[in-house]
C-alpha positions in Angstrom: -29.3 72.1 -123.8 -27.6 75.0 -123.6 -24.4 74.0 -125.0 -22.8 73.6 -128.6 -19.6 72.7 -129.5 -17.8 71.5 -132.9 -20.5 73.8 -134.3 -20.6 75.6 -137.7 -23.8 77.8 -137.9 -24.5 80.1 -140.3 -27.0 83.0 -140.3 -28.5 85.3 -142.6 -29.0 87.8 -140.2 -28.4 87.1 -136.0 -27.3 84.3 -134.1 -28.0 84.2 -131.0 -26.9 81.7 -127.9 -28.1 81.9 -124.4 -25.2 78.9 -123.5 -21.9 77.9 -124.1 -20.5 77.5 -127.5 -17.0 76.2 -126.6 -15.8 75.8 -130.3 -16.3 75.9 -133.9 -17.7 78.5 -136.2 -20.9 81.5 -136.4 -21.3 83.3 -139.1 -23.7 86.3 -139.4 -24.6 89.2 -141.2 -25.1 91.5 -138.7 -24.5 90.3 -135.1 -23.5 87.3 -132.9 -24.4 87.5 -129.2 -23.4 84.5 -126.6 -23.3 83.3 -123.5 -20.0 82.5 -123.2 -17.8 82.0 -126.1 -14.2 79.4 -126.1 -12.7 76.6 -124.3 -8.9 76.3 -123.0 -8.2 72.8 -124.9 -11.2 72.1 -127.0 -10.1 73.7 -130.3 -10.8 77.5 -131.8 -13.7 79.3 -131.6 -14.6 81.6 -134.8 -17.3 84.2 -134.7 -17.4 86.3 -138.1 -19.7 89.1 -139.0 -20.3 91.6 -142.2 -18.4 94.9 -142.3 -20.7 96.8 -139.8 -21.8 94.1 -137.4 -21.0 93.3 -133.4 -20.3 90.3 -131.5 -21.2 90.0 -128.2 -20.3 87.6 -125.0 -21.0 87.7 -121.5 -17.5 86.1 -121.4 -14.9 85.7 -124.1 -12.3 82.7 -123.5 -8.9 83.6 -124.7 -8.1 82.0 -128.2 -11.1 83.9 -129.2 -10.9 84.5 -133.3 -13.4 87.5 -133.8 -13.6 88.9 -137.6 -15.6 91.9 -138.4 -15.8 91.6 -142.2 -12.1 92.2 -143.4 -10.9 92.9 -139.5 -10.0 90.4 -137.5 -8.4 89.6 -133.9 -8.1 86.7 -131.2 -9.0 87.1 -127.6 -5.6 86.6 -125.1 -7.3 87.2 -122.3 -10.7 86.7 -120.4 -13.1 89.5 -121.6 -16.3 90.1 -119.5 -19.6 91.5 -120.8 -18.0 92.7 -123.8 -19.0 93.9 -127.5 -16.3 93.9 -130.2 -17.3 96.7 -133.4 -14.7 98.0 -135.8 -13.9 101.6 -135.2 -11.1 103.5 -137.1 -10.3 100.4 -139.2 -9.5 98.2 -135.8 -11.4 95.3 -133.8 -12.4 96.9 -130.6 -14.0 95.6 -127.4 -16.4 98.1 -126.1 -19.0 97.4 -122.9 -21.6 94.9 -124.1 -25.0 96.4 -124.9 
């Protein structure tokens, strides 16, 4: 199907998810790329990704928790077809790629 929930992947490189993931954890080295990311009432979403990497969504739920190696910040509000980076030492959401 094309959703996961209550997930924990891990990645050595990209993860990638045409779906929903709705909650639980990604981790990659370089980026993360989804669907749509986060649930109102189904727990935290985490996506984390090395110093350098991206994470991408056609939609970001709030409640978000996006860390780009040692930077970090949670989605408050709906974010469509967005791309966070780290530029100037702060989690940014730039147009999605």
């Amino acid at each position: 199907g094309s959703l996961v929930y209550d997930c924990e992947l891990v990645a050595g490189d990209h993860i990638r998810i045409v779906g929903e993931c709705r909650c639980g954890s990604c981790q990659a080295v370089s980026s993360i790329d989804v669907g749509s990311v986060g649930s109102q009432g189904m727990g935290m979403a985490y996506l984390t990704v090395s110093e350098g990497g991206s994470i991408s969504a056609r939609t970001f739920q709030p409640g978000v928790k996006v860390q780009i190696g040692p930077y970090q910040e949670t989605t408050t509000t709906i974010y469509k077809d967005r791309t966070f980076i780290v530029q100037d030492g702060n989690v940014v959401a730039k147009a999605r790629r």
